[in-house]
N, C-alpha and C positions, 0 to 999 in steps of 0.2 A: 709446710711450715718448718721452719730450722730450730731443733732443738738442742739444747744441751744439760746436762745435770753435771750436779759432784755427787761424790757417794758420802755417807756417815763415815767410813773408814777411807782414810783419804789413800786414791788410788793416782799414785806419780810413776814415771819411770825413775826409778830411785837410783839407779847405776845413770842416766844422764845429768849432765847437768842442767841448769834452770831456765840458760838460752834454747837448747836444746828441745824442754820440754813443752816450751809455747811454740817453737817453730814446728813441730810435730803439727798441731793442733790446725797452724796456718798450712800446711800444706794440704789440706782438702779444698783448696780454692787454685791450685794449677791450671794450670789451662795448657803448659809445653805436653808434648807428649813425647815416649820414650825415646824417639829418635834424636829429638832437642836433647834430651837428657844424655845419651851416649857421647852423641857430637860436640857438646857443650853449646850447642848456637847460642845466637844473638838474645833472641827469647827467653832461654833457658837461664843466659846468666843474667838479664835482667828482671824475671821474675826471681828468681835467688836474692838479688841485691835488693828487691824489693820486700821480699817477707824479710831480711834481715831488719833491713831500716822499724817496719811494723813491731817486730819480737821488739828489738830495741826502745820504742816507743811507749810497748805496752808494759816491757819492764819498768823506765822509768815513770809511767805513770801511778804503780801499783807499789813504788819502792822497792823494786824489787832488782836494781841494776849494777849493786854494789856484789850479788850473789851472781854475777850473769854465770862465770866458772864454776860457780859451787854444785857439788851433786844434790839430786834433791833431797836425797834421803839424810843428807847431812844440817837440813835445815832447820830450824827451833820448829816447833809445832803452828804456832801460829802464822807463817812464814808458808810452809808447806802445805797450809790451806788456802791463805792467798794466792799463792801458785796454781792450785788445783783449779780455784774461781779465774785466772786471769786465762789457764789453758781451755780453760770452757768459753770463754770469751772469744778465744781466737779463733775458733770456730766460725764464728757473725750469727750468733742465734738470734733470733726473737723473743723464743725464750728461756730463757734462764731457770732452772730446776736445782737448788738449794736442797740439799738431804741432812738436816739437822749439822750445818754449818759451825755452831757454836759448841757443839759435842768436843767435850774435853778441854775449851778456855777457860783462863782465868777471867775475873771481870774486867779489869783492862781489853786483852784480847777482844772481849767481848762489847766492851763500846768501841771499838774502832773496825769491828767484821759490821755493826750498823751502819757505821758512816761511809764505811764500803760498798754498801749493801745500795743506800741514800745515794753515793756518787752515780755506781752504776747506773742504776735507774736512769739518771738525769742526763749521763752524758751519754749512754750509747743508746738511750728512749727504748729499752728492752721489757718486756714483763718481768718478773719476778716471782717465781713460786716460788717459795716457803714451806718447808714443813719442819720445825720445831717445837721443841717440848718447854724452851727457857721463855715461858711467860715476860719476864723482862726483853728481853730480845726481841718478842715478835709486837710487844704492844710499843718500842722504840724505830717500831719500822713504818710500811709502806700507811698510806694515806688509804684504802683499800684493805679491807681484811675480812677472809671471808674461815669460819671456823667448823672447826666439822668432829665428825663420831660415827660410830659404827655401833649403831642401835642394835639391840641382841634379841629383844624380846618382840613379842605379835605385840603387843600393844603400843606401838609406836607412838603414835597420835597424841595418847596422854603424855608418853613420857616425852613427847620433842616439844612438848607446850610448857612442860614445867623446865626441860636444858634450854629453852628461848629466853627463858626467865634468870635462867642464872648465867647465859654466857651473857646478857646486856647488864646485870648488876657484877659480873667478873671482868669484864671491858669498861664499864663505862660509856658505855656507845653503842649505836643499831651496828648489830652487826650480823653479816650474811652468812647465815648455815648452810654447810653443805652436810647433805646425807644420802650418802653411796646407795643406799637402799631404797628412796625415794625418786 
């Protein structure tokens, strides 16, 4: 299974620029091999000219193609985490690993990393993990939510009967617990 994550601190090549930074990500899917690469062959610069046209694509998809020269470390914050998510995309995961994505937006930022979130989903049919602490965030997302904890004490049993009780009156909704210890 093809995975990808972003981190909580977002990790870019900050000295490249933003073309740069998603063609990085599409190059795990070559297929020339070094010799193509030396000689420049037929293959070599047709898969070139093809992760081009891709980077391009997925820049303008993400609004991101008005920055194609810019470094990334030059980016506004909100910017440089869409980047981080589109270089994970380029990849072709399945799935998708969010590491508190909304860490450090404004609320703006923060409805519009949803509806990012909502697009994904829909157009590349990917999973979605989530780990988030902005309760607003994560109850404005996926149709699916599964919540979880890390029970400390032996009495498990009682106390996961009384947090089953308050993550459905804290959601609003059946929702599926996970617990690492279980």
């Amino acid at each position: 299974m093809r995975i990808a994550r972003t981190f909580q601190n977002i990790r870019l090549f900050g000295s490249l620029n933003v073309f740069d930074n998603v063609r990085v990500a599409f190059r795990l899917h070559l297929k020339h091999g070094i010799r193509d690469a030396l000689l420049r062959g037929k293959t070599f610069l047709a898969e070139e000219k093809a992760i081009d046209e891709q980077v391009m694509e997925m820049l303008a998809i993400f609004n991101l193609e008005k920055f194609r020269d810019v470094p990334a470390k030059s980016l506004p914050y909100g910017d440089q985490r869409r980047l981080e998510i589109v270089r994970a995309l380029a990849t072709k995961p399945k799935l998708l690993c969010l590491d508190e994505p909304a860490a450090g937006m404004n609320p703006t930022e923060k409805v519009e990393l949803m509806k990012l979130i909502r697009f994904i989903e829909e157009k590349y049919k990917i999973s979605v993990l989530l780990v988030e602490h902005d309760m607003k965030v994560v109850m404005g997302l996926p149709k699916d939510l599964c919540a979880g904890s890390r029970l400390q004490n032996r009495r498990r049993h009682t106390r996961a009967s009384a947090e089953n009780q308050s993550y459905r009156s804290l959601f609003g909704r059946r929702v599926r617990r996970y617990d690492p210890l279980n």
